[in-house]
N, C-alpha and C positions, 0 to 999 in steps of 0.2 A: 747382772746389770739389765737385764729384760725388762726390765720395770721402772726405769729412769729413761725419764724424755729429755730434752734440751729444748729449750725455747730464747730466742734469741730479745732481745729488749734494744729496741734502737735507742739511741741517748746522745744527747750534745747535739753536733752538726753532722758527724759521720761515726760517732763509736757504734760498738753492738755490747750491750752486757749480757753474756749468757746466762741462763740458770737451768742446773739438773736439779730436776723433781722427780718424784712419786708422787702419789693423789696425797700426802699428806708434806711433805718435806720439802726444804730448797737449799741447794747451794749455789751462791750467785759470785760469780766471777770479777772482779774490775769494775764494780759500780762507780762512775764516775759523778751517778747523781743518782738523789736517794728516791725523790717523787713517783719515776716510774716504775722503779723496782716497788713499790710499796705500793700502787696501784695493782700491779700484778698479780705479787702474793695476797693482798685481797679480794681478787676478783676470786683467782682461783683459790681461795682460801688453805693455804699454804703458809706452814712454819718455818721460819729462815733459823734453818740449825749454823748456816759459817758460810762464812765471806774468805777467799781466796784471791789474791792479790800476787801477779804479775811483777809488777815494777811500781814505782813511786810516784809516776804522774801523777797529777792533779786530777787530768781527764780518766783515771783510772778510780782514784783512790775519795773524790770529790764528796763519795754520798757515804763513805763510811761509821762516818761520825755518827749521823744520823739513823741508822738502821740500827748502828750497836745500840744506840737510846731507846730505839722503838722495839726491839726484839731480842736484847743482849745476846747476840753472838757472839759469837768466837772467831776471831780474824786472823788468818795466816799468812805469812808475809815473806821475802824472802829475807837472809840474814843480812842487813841492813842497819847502821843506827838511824837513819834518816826517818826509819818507822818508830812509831810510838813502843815503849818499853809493855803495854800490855799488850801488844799482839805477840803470836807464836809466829815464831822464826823455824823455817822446814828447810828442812835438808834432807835428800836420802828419801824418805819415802810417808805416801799419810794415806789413816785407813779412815774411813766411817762406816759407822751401822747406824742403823735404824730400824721402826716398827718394821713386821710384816716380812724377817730375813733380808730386809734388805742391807748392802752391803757393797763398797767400791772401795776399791785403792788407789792410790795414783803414787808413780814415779815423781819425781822431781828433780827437772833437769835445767843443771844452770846454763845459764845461754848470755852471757859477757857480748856488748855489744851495743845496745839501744841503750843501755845503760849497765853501771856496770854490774850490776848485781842480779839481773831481771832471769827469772825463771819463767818455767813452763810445768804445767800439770797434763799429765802421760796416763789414761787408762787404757790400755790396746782395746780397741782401735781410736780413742778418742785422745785430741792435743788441743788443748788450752793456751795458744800460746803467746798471747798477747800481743805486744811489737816488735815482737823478733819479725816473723816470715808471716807474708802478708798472702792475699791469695796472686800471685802474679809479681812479686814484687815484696822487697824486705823493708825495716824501718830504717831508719837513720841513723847513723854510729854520732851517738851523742857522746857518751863518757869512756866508751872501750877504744878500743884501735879495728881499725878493718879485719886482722889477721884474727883475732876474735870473733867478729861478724860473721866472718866468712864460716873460720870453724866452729859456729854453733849452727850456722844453716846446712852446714855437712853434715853435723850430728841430727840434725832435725830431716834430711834429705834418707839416710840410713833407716831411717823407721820405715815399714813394711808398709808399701805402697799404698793397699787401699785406706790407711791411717787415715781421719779427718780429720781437716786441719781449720778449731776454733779460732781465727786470729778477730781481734779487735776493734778491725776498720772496714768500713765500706771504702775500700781503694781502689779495687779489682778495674773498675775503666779505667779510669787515669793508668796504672801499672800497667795492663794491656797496650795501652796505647804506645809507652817506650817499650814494654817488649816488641811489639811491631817494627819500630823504629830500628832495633838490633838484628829480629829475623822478619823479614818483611816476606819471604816467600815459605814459611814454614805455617806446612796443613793443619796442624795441631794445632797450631795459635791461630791460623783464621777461625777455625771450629769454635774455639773456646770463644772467641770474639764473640760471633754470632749468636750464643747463647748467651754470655753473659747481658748483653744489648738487648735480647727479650727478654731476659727477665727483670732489669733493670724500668724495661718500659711498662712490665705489666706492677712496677713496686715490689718487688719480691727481692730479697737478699741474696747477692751473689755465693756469699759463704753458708756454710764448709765447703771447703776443696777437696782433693785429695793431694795424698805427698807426691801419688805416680802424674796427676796433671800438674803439680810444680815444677816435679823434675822434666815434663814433657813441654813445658811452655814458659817456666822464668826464668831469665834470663841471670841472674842471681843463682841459683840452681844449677847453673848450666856452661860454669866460667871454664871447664873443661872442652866445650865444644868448639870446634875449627870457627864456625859463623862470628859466635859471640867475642871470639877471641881476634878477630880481623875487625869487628867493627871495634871494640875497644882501642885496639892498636890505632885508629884510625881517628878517633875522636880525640886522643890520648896525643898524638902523634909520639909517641915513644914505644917501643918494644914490649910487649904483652906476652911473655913466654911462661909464665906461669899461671896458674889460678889465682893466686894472689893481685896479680899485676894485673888481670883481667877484671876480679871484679873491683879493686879501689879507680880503673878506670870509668866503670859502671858506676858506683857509686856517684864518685864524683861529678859526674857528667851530670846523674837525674838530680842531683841535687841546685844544679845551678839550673833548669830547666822551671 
């Protein structure tokens, strides 16, 4: 993998479309629109071998159409009817080659929750992972149930710390700001504040994360710890004894916020 960059492509009002290249190849992630990905790959004169798809959004899936027309790739999807009968449906695991030895695998790891079928692409040390876990903060239990949410952000919290973590959104302020709300006197998360706020002001992407500053500062991440589990109980006004019961109080709380 020495030889694949990442370059992130801002799109819409707050998405990122990632794309791993070589000096010849791309694979672009959740294009939610096709103009800028196509601006790109010709700047840097770059072949789009396959488009890799997360979940079904709209703001995901927006510019596919159009790239498959201009480049015919090959689009992967997770196992879904909601997606078009020619994409490939992944499960389990995908390899590519290309010119030059080049070569990646990725895991594929379902994650029920933002929706119900939404995956994530796993290269150690690299996570693709859409709208699941956010840098600071998760997405929104649209079609699964919490107790799903939660356990795909445990499975996604279990990957090896210094993991980065691809996610979707420029969210990282706003999420910071309720994680503060939850641990208002925890080091780690002023730290994180502080940086995220310069780099914010100089224009620069908050993301990638890592999984160890997830589990050190979101509070989604962190339904196990005494803090988080007092303020939920608190906002909640009912008994928070479990992890469970901690983050559907989190949840629900940012969600009316």
């Amino acid at each position: 993998m020495n030889h694949w960059h990442i370059t992130e492509i801002p799109s819409l009002q707050d998405n990122y479309i990632w794309v791993m290249h070589d000096c010849y190849h791309a694979l672009v992630f959740d294009p939610g629109e096709s103009s800028v990905v196509i601006d790109f790959l010709e700047k840097e004169k770059l072949l789009l071998l396959s488009i890799l798809l997360t979940h079904h959004h709209a703001d995901h899936t927006g510019g596919v159409v159009d790239l498959v027309k201009l480049y015919g790739s090959v689009v992967y999807c997770p196992p879904d009817p909601r997606f078009p009968s020619s994409y490939n449906r992944v499960s389990g695991g995908l390899d590519f080659s290309c010119g030059h030895n080049q070569h990646i695998s990725f895991q594929i790891i379902p994650l029920p929750g933002h929706t119900r079928s939404h995956i994530a692409y796993y290269s150690e040390p690299l996570l693709f992972c859409g709208d699941v876990l956010f840098a600071g903060g998760c997405g929104r239990v649209f079609e699964g149930t919490h107790k799903q949410m939660l356990d795909s952000l445990m499975l996604l919290a279990n990957l090896p710390d210094e993991t980065k973590v691809f996610c979707a959104h420029e969210y990282t302020q706003n999420n910071l700001r309720f994680a503060q709300l939850v641990e208002p006197y925890s080091k780690d998360l002023i730290d994180r504040v502080n940086k995220v706020d310069k780099l914010r002001k100089e224009g620069k992407p908050t993301v990638p994360s890592t999984i160890l500053e997830e589990k050190l500062t979101n509070p989604f991440l962190r339904c196990d710890c005494e803090p988080v589990r007092k303020f939920s109980q608190e906002i909640s006004g009912t008994p928070c004894n479990t992890a469970l019961e901690v983050f559907s109080a989190l949840r629900i709380h940012k969600d009316q916020l």
